[in-house]
C-alpha positions as CSV (number, residue, x, y, z in Angstrom):
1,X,98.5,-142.9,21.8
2,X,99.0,-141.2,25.1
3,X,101.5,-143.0,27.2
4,X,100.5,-141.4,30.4
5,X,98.6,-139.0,32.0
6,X,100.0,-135.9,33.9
7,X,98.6,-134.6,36.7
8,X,99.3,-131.1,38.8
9,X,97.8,-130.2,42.4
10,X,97.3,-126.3,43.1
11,X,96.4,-126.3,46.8
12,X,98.0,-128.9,49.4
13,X,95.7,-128.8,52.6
14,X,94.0,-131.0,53.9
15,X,91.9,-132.2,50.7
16,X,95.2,-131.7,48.6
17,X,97.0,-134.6,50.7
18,X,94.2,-136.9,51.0
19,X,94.2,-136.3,46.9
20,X,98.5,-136.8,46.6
21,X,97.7,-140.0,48.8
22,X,95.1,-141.5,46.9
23,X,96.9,-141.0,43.5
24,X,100.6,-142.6,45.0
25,X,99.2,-145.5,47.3
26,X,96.8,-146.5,44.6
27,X,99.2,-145.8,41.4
28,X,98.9,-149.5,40.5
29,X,95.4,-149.7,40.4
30,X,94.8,-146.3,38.7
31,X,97.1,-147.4,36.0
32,X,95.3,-150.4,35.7
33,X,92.0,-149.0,35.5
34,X,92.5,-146.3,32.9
35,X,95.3,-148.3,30.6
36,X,98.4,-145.5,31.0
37,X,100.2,-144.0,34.2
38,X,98.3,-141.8,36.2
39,X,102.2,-139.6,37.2
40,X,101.6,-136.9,39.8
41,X,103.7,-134.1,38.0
42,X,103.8,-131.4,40.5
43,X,102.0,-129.6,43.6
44,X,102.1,-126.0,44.5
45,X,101.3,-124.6,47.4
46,X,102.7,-121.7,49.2
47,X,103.5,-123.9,52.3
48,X,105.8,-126.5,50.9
49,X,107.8,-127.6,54.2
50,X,105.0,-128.5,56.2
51,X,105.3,-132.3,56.9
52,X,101.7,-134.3,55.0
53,X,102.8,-138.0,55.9
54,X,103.8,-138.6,52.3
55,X,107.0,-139.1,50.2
56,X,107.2,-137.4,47.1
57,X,109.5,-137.5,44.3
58,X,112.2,-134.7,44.6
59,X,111.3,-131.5,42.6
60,X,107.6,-132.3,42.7
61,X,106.5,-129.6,45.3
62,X,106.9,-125.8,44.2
63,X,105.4,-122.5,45.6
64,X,104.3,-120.8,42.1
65,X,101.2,-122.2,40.8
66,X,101.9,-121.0,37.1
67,X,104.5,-124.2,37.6
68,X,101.8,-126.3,37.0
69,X,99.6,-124.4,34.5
70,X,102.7,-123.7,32.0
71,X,104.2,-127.2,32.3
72,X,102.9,-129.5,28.8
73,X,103.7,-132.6,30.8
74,X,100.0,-132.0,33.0
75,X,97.4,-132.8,31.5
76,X,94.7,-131.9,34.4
77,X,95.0,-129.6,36.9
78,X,93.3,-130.0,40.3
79,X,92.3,-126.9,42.1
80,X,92.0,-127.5,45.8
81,X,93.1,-124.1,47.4
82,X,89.0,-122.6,48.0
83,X,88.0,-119.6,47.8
84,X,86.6,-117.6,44.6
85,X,88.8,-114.8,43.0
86,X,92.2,-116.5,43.2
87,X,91.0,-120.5,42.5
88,X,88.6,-118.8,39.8
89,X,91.5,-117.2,38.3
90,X,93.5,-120.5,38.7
91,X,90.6,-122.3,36.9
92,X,90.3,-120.0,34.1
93,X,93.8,-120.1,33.2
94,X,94.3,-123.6,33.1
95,X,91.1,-124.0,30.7
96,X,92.9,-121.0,28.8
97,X,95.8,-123.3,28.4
98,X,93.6,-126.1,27.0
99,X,94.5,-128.1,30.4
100,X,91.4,-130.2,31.9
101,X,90.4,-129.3,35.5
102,X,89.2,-131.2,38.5
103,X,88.1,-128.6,41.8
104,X,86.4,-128.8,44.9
105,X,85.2,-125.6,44.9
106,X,81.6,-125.8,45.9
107,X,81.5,-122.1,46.1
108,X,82.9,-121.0,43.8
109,X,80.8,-123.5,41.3
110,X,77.7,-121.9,43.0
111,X,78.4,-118.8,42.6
112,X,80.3,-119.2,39.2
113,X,80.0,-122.0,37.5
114,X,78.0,-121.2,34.5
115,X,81.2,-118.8,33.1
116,X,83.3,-121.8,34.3
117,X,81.3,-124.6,32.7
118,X,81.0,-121.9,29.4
119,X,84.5,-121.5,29.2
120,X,85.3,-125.5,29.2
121,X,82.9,-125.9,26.8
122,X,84.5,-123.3,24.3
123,X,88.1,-124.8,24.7
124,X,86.4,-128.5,24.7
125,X,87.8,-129.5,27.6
126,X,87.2,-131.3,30.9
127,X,85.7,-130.0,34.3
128,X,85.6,-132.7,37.2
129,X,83.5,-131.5,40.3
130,X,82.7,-135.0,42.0
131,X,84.4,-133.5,45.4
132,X,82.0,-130.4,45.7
133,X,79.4,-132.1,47.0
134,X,78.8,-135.1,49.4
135,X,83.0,-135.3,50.1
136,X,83.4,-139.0,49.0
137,X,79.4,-139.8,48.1
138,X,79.3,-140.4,44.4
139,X,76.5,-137.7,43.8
140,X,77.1,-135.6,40.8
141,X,78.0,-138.7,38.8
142,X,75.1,-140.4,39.7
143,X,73.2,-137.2,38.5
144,X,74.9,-136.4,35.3
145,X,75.3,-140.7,34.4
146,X,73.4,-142.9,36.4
147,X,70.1,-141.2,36.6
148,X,70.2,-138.9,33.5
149,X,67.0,-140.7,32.0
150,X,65.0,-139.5,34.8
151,X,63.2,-136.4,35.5
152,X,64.4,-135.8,38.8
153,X,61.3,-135.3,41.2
154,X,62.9,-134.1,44.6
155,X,66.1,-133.9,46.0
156,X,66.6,-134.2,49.7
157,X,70.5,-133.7,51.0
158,X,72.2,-133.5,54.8
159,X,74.8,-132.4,53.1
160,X,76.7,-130.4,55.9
161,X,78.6,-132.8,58.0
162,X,78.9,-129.6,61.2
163,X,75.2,-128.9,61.2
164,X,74.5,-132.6,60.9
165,X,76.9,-133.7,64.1
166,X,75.7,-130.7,66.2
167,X,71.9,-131.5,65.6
168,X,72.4,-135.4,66.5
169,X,74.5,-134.4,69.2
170,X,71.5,-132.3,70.2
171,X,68.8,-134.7,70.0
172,X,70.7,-137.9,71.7
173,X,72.5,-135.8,74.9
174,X,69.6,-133.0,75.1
175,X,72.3,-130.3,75.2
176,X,71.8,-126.8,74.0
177,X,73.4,-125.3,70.5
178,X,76.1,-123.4,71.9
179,X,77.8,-125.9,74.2
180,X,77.5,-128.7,71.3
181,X,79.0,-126.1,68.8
182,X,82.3,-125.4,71.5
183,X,82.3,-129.8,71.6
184,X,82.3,-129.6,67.8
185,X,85.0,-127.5,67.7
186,X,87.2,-129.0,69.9
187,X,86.9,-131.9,68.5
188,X,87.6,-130.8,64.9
189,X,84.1,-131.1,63.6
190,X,83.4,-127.3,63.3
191,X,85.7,-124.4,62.1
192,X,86.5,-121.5,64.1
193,X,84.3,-119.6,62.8
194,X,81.3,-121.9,61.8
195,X,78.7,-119.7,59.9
196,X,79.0,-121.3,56.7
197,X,77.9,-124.6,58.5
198,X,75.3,-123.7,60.8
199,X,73.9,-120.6,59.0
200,X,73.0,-123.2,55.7
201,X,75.5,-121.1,53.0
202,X,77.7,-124.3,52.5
203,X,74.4,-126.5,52.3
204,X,73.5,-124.0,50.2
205,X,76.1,-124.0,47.6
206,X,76.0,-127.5,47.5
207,X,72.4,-127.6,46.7
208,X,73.2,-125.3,44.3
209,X,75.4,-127.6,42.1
210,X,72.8,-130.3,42.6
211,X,69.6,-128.0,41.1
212,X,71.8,-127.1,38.0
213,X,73.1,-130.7,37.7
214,X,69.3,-132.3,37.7
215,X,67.2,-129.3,36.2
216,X,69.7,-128.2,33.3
217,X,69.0,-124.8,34.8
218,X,71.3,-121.8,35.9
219,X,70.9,-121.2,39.5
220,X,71.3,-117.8,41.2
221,X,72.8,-118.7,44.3
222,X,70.5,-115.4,46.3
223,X,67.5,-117.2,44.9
224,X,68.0,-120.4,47.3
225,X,66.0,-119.8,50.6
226,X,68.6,-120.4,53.4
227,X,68.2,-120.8,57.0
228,X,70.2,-122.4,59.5
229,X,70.0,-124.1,63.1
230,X,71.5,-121.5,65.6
231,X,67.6,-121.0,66.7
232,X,67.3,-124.9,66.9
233,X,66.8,-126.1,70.9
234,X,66.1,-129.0,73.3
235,X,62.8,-127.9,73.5
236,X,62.0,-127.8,69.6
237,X,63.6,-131.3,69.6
238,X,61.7,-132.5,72.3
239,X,58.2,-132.0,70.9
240,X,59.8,-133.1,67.3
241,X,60.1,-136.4,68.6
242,X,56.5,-136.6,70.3
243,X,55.3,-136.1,66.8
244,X,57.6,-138.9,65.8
245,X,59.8,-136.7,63.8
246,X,63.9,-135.6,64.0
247,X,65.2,-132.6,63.3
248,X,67.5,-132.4,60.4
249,X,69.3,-129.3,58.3
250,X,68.0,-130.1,54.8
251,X,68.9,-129.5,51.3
252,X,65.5,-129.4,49.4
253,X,64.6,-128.9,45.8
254,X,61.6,-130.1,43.9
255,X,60.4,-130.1,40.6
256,X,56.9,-128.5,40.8
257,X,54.9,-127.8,37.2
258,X,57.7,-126.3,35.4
259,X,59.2,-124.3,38.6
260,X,62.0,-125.1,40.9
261,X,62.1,-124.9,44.7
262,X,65.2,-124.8,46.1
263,X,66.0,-123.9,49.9
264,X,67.9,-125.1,52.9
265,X,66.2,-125.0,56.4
266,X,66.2,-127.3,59.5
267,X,63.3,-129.5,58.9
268,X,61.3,-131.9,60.8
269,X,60.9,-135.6,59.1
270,X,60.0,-138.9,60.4
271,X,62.3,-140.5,62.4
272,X,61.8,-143.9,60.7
273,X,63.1,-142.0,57.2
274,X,66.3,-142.9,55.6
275,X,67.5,-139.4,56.2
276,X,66.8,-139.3,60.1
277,X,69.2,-142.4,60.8
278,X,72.0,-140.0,59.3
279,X,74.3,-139.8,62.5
280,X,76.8,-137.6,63.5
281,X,79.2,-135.7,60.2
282,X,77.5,-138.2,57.7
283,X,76.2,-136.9,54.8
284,X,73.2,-138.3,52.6
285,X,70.9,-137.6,49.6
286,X,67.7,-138.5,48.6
287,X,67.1,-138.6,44.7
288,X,63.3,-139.2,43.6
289,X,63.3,-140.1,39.9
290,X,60.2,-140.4,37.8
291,X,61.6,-144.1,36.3
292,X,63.8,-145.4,39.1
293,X,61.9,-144.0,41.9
294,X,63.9,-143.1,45.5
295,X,67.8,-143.8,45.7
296,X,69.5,-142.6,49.2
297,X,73.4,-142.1,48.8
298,X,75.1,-142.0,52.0
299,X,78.5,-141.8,53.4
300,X,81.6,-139.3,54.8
301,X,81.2,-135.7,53.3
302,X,84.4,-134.3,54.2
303,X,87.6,-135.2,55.2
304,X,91.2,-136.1,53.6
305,X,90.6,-139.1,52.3
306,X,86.8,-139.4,51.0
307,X,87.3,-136.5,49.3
308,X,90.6,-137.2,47.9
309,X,88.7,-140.4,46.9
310,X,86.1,-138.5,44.7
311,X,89.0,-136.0,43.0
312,X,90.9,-138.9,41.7
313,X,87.7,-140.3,40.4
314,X,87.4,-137.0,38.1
315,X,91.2,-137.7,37.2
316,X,90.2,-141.4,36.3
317,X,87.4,-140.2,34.1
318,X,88.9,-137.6,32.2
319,X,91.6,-139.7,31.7
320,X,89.7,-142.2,29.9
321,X,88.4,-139.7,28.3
322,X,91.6,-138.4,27.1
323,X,92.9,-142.2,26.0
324,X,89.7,-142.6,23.6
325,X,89.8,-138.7,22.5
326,X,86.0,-138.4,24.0
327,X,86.7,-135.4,25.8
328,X,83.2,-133.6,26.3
329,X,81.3,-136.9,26.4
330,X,79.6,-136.2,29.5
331,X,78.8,-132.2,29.4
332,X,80.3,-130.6,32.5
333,X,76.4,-129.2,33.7
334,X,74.8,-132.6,32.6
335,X,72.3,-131.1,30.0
336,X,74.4,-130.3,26.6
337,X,75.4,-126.6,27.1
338,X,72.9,-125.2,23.9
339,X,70.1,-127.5,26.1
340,X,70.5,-125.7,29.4
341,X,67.1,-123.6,30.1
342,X,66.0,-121.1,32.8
343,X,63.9,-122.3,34.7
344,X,61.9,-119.9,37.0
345,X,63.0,-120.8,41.2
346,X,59.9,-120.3,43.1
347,X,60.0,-117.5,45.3
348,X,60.1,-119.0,49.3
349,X,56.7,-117.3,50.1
350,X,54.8,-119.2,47.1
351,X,56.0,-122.9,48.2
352,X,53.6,-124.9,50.2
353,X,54.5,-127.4,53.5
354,X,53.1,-129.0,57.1
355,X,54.6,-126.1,59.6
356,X,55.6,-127.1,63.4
357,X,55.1,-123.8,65.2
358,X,56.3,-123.3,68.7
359,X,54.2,-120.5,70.6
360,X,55.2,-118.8,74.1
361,X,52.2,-117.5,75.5
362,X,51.0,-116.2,78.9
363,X,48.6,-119.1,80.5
364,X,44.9,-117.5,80.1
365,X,41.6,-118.1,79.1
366,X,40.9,-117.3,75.2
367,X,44.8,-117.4,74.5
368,X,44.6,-120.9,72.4
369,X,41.5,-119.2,70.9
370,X,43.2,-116.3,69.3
371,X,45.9,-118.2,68.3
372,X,43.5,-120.8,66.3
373,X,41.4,-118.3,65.2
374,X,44.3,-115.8,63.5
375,X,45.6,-119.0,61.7
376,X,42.0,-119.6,60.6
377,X,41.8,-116.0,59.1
378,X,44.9,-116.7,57.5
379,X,44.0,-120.2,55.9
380,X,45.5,-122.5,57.8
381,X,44.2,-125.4,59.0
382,X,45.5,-127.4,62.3
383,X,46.3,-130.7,62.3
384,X,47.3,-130.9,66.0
385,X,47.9,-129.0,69.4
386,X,50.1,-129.5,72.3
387,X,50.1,-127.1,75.8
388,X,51.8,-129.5,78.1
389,X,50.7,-128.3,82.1
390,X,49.0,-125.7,82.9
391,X,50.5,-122.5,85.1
392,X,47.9,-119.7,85.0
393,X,49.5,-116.3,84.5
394,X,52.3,-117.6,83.8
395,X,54.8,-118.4,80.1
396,X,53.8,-121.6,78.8
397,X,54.5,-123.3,75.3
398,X,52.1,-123.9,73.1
399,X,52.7,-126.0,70.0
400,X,51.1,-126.3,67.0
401,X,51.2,-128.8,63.7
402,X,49.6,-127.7,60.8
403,X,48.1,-129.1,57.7
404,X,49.3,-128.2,54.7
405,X,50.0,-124.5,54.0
406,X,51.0,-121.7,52.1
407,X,54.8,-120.2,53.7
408,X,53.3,-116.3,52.7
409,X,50.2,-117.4,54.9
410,X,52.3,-118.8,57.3
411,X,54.4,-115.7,57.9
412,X,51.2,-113.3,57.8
413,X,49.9,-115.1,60.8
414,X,52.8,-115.6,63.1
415,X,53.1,-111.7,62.6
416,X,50.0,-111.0,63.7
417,X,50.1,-113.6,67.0
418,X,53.5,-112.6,67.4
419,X,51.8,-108.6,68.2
420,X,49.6,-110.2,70.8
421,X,50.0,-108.7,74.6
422,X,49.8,-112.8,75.3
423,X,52.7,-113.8,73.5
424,X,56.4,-113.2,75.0
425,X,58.7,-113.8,72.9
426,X,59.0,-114.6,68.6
427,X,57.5,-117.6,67.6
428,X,59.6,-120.6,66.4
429,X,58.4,-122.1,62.9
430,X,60.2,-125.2,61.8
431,X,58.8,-126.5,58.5
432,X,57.7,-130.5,58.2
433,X,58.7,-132.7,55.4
434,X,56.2,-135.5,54.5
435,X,52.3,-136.2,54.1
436,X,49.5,-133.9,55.1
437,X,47.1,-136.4,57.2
């Protein structure tokens, strides 16, 4: 019987220390929850002399990664060093060398993960992802464990802690995008260059990992409708609340007749939802099963320690696993490998939703006409209006909530108003998640 379990670190940043601190403060506890010693063999990292707040064991840190995948004492390897070609290559090689692996790597599971998840099943090893999505929320076990006997109706996830903190930050102070993003940044919250956050890719990825996970589908990462919140302003938020709704960057897919929809867009929802009290870099998701109905899962998405959190978790599974030679038991993509089908991902143009649209029109007579009547010829149907004031001749807004409509309708219209002499600038379209009334 195995008398402990090794374990080597590729990649010690910021998740890679949280990870190193999880596994030495909580030795005692790990040991006692999977029966052996779980021994933290080695870390590489081409930084070794930076100061992390720990003490390791002399001999443990090393700058040559093939350290850890050549060395039979390590038993799993945890890539934590991002990226695609390099932690790809990192991944490959240790399921080459019949090591089990725990990663991160949203992105590169989004964009990869099918040859990854393959190529584990092959050697009949482990792959741990808990850490790619949701930092230290418990998602992708609750998908592949606790909810497996459900067909998974909808998933719902703020699952961008940047996007999430700039648009509360936005709502409570009434400030504008750019001077919240320069706060964010300062303060730690957003990177230096934040387009992965606030254009929707890492919300993308994410969502990704969560379609293939629940739909036993491969996902083509350029199939997921993304959008992000640089167009989002106090304005848009404003009238979002007199509807009663808050404005939130969301992960959606649903399971619709046999096809999947699967985007990322800022979204209007009620504010008295679960998901609208998410404050601030929290993260949440909303699973709707067929048997167990909604669960919401909600807590830190980044950071050192929550994610360090959900990487030792992988470790604690796979090393059960390894103790009662059931290596496999859970499939890496949920669904067994052989079981995995295509699904067809609905094209964005073909889904249906409520729209908010935002118009900016000059203040004359037959304006709101025209606009009505071009959504009318298009098939859409309002459910409200709004023109606060009036200022003849001059810009005024002009909003609009729609009933339930077709996104290819919805785009044909707004080009047409959008070619009106009345109109002065693009119109804003903000799509609304909940019942048609």
């Amino acid at each position: 019987m195995t008398s402990r379990i090794g374990v080597g670190i590729i990649g010690f940043g910021t998740v890679g220390a949280g990870t190193a601190k999880v596994l030495l403060d909580n030795a005692a506890l790990i040991r006692r929850r999977v029966g052996v010693p779980v021994e933290l063999v080695r870390i590489a990292d081409l930084d070794i002399t930076r100061d992390r707040g720990l003490s390791l064991p002399p001999g443990v840190l090393t700058t040559d990664a093939k350290q850890v995948l050549n060395d039979p004492a390590i038993d799993i390897v945890i890539e934590l060093i991002g990226g695609y070609d390099i932690a790809k290559r990192v991944i490959l090689e240790a399921i080459g060398a019949g090591k089990h692996v725990v990663t991160a790597n949203k992105a590169l599971l989004a964009l990869h993960g099918e040859e990854i998840f393959e190529a584990a099943s092959r050697k009949g090893v482990d792959v741990g992802f808990e850490a790619s999505v949701g930092g230290g929320i418990p998602v992708i076990r609750a998908l592949t464990e606790g909810l497996a006997g459900n067909t998974l109706q909808s998933i719902y996830g703020i699952i961008n802690g940047t996007s999430n903190y700039i648009l509360s930050r936005m709502t409570h102070d009434g400030h504008g995008f750019e001077a919240v993003l320069k706060d964010a940044q300062q303060a730690g919250y957003a990177e230096a260059d934040p387009a992965f956050d606030v254009g929707g890719i890492d919300s993308a990825h994410k969502l990704a990992i969560l379609v293939s996970l629940a739909y036993g589908t491969p996902v083509n990462f350029k199939e997921i409708y993304t959008e992000g919140i640089t167009h989002i302003t106090p304005t848009d938020i404003a009238y979002a609340k007199e509807f009663g709704f808050t404005i939130k960057l969301l992960g959606i897919a649903k399971l619709v007749d046999g096809e999947v929809e699967a985007r990322v867009h800022p979204t209007m929802l009620s504010s008295r939802s679960p998901l609208a009290q998410v404050e601030g870099v929290y993260n949440a998701i909303q699973l709707v099963g067929d048997a167990v109905g909604d669960v919401v899962l909600y807590g830190r998405g980044a950071g050192s320690m929550p994610t360090g959190s959900a990487v030792v978790s992988d470790v604690i599974a796979i090393g059960r696993n390894l103790l009662k030679s059931a290596v496999g038991r859970v499939p890496p993509a949920s669904f067994q490998q052989d079981q995995r089908r295509p699904l067809r991902m609905k094209p964005m143009e073909e889904i249906s939703s409520l729209y908010y649209l935002r118009f900016m029109v000059v203040d004359r007579p037959g304006v709101l006409a025209q606009i009505a009547g071009e959504l009318g010829r298009c098939g859409i149907s309002i459910s409200s209006m709004l023109q606060q004031g009036r200022r003849e001749g001059q810009t005024v807004p002009v909003v609009i909530k729609t009933h339930m409509a077709r996104e290819r309708d919805v785009q044909t219209a707004l080009r047409e108003i959008n070619r009106k002499p009345f109109v002065s600038e693009p119109a804003i379209l903000i799509r609304v998640e909940g019942r048609d009334e």
